[in-house]
C-alpha positions in Angstrom: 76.2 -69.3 -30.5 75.0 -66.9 -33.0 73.5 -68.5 -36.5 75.7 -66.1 -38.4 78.8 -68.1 -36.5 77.7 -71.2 -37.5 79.1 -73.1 -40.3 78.5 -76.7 -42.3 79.9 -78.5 -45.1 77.3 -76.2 -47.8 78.6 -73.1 -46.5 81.0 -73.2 -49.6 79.3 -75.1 -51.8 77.2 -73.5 -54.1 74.0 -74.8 -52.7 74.8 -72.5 -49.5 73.5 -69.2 -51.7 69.8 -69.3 -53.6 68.5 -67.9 -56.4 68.5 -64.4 -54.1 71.8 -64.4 -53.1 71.5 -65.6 -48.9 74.3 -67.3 -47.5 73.5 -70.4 -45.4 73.9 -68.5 -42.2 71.4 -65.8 -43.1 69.2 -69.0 -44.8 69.0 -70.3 -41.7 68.0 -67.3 -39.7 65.4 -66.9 -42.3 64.5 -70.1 -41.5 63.9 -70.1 -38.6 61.5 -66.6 -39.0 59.5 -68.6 -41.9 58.9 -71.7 -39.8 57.6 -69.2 -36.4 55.6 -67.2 -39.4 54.1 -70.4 -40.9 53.9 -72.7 -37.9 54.4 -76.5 -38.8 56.2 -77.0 -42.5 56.9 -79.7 -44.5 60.8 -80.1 -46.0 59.0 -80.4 -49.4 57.6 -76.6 -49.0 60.7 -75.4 -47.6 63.0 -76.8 -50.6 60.2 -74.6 -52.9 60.6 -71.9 -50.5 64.3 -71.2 -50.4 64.9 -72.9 -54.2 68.3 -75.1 -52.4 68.0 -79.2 -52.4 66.5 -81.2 -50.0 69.7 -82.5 -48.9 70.9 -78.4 -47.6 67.3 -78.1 -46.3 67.7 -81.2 -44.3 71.1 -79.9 -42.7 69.5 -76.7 -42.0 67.6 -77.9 -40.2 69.6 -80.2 -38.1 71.6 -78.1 -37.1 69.0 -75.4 -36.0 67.3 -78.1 -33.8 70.7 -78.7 -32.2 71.3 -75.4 -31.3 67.7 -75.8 -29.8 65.8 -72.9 -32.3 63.2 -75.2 -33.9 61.9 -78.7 -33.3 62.3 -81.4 -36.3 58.9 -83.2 -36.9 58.6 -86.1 -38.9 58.9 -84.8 -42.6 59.5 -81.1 -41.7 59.9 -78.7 -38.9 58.0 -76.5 -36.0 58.4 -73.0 -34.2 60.0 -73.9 -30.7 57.6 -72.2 -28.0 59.6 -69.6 -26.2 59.3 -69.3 -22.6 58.4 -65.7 -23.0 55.4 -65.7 -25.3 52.8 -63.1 -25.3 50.4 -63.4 -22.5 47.0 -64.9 -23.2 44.5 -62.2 -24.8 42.5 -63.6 -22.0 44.3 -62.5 -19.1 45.2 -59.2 -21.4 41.8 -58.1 -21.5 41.4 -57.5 -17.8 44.9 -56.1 -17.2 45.2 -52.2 -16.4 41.8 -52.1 -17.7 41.3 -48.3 -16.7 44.6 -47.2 -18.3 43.7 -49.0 -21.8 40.6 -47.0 -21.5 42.5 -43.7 -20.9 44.8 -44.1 -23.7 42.3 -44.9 -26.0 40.6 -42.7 -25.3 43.7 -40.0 -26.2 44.0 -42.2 -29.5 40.8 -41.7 -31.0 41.4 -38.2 -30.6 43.9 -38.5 -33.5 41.1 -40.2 -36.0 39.9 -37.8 -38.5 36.0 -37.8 -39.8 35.8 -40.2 -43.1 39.5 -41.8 -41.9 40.2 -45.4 -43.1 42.0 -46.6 -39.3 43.8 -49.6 -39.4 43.9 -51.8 -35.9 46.3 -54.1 -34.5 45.1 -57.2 -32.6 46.3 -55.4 -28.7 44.0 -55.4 -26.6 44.9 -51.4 -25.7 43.3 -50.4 -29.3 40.8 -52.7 -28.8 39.6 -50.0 -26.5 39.4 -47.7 -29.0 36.1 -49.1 -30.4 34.0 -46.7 -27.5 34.6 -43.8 -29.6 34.4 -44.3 -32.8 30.9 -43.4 -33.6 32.0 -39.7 -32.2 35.0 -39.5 -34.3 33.3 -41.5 -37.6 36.0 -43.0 -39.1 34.9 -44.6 -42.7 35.8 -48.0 -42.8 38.3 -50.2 -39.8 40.9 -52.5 -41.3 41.9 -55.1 -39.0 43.6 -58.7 -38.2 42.0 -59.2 -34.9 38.8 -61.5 -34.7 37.2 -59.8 -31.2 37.5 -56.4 -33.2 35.9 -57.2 -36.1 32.8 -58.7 -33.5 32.2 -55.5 -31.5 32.5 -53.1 -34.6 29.7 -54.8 -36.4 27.4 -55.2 -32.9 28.6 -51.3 -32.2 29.2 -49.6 -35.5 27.7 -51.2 -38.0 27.5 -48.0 -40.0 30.9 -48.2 -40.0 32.8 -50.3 -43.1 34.9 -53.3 -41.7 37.9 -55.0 -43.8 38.4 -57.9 -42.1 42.1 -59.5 -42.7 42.1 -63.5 -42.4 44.6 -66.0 -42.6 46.1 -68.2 -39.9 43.9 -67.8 -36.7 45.6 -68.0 -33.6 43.8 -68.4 -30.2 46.3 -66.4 -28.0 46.0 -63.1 -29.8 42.4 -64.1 -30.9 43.3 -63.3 -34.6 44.9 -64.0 -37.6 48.8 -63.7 -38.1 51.3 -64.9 -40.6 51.9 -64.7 -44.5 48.5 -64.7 -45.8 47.1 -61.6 -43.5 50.5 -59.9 -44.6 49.6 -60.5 -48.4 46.3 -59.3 -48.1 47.5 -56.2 -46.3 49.5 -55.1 -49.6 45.8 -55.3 -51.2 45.0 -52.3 -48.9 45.5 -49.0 -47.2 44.7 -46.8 -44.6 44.6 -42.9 -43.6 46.0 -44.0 -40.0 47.1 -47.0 -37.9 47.1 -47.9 -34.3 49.4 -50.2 -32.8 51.0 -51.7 -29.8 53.6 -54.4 -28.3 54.8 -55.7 -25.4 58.2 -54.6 -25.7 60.2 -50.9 -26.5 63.6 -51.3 -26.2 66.8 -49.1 -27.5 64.0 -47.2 -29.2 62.4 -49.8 -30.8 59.1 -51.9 -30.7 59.9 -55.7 -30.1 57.1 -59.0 -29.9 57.5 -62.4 -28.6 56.1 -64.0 -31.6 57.1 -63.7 -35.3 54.2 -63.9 -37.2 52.6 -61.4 -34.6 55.7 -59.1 -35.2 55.3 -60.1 -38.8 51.9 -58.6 -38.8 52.3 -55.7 -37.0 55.7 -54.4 -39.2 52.9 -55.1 -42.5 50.3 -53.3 -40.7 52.3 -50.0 -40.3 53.6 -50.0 -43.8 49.7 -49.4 -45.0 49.1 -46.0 -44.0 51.1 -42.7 -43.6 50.2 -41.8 -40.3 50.9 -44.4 -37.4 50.4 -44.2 -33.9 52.0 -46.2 -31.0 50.1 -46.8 -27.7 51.9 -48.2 -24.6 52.4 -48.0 -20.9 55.3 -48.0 -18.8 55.2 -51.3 -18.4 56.1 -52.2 -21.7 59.4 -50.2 -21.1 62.9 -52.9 -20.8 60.2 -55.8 -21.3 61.1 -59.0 -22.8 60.8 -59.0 -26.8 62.1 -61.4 -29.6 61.4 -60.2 -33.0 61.7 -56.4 -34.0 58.4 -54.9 -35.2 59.3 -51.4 -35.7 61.5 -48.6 -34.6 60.0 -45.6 -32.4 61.2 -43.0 -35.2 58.8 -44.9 -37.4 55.9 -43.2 -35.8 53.8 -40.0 -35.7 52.9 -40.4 -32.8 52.9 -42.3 -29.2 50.1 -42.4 -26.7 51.6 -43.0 -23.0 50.9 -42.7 -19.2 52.4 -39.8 -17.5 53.2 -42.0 -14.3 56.5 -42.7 -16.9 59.9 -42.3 -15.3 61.1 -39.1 -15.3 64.4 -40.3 -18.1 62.2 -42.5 -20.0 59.8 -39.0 -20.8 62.5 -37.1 -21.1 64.1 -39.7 -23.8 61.0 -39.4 -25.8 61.2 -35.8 -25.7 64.5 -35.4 -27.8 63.4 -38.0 -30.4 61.0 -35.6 -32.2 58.0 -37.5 -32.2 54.4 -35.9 -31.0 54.0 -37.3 -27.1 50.7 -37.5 -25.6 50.7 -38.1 -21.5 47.5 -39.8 -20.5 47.4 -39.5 -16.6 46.0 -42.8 -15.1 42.6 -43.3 -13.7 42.7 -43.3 -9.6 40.8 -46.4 -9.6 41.4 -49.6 -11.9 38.4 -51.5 -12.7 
């Protein structure tokens, strides 16, 4: 059943639209987003969040935990764990290790001297950090914790903005509402991203505040760059992060089907094909 279907005794009352105008279907969707963006939340912050009583709040939230989208805790509510969820950074880290480095290596090429670069938390522009000192950005903004680490042991001539907020041990960094406030703060010459997902020409996550992230990340700077392999193609993804038309350009393997690269070629973006390394180590 979609959430937009679903109807209760406020959806005519007039504590079913707030102050800005949502409906109680689209309340709830946004609901459910805040509560996977925020983690745990109590009723009493939710009533301040979406300006309706207690008592609509409460029904909200009933009904999403019947439909099985969040779990009720005692005085509030908590993301339900999808059985999809982004792989542990862990295990990222030593996946396809050889083809990060390759396409990383093809990203930096895009970094301009004196560049303010802005990097996501994947563990594909994580590999980026090998090259900076050749191309000599002038400052790194970033969410991701490791990052932040190996640019100050490796390039401590270079500035670092380190975002905070919410950290989150899967992703090893910080995701959610206060890394996307603090991102309106700043900008960027050009950002680097990836996801696990590219579907219908579009960039999907498995988590919200990850996808959350990511969409505030790209708004900071005017060039953006996509990395990904051909994995990521069809993959499973929740929460839409940003639309391939969105970017500049995208960084890829050339072992990519034949129709998928021939896709990319009609959308007009700039396609780089990084062959893969014969060995992966």
């Amino acid at each position: 059943m979609k959430l937009a279907d679903v109807t209760d005794d406020d959806s005519l009352s007039r504590d079913s639209l707030t102050r800005d105008g949502l409906t109680g279907p689209v309340r709830r969707s946004e609901l459910v987003r805040h509560i996977e963006a925020n983690g745990p939340v109590r009723l009493e912050k939710l009533v301040e969040t979406f300006r309706v009583s207690a008592m609509t709040i409460h029904r909200d939230l009933d009904l999403l935990a019947r439909e099985g989208l969040i779990e009720r805790v005692r005085g509030g509510a908590r993301a339900k764990p999808h059985p999809f969820a982004e792989q542990d950074v862990r295990l990222r880290r030593a996946t396809r290790v050889g083809l990060k480095r390759a396409l990383a290596a093809e990203a930096a090429l895009l970094i301009r001297t004196g560049d303010v670069v802005a990097f996501d938390d994947s563990t594909t522009v994580a590999a980026m950090l090998g090259h900076l000192a050749a191309r000599a950005p002038s400052a790194v903004v970033t969410h991701a914790l490791g990052l932040m680490r190996e640019l100050t042991l490796m390039h401590p001539q270079i500035s670092l903005v380190g975002l905070g907020g919410q950290y989150v041990h899967e992703t090893d960094s910080f995701l959610g509402a206060i890394v996307v406030e603090q991102l309106s703060r700043v900008s960027a010459d050009v950002v680097f991203v990836s996801t696990t997902a590219l579907k219908n020409d579009a960039l999907f996550h498995p988590d919200a505040a990850a996808a959350e992230t990511k969409r505030a990340l790209l708004t900071r700077a005017d060039r953006k760059v996509l990395l990904l392999d051909d994995s990521k193609f069809e993959a499973k993804g929740l929460y839409h992060v940003a639309d391939l038309a969105d970017f500049d350009d995208v960084i890829v393997n050339a072992e990519l089907a034949p129709e998928l690269r021939e896709h990319l070629n009609t959308l007009g973006l700039r396609v780089h094909y990084v062959s893969t390394p014969p060995v992966e180590f």
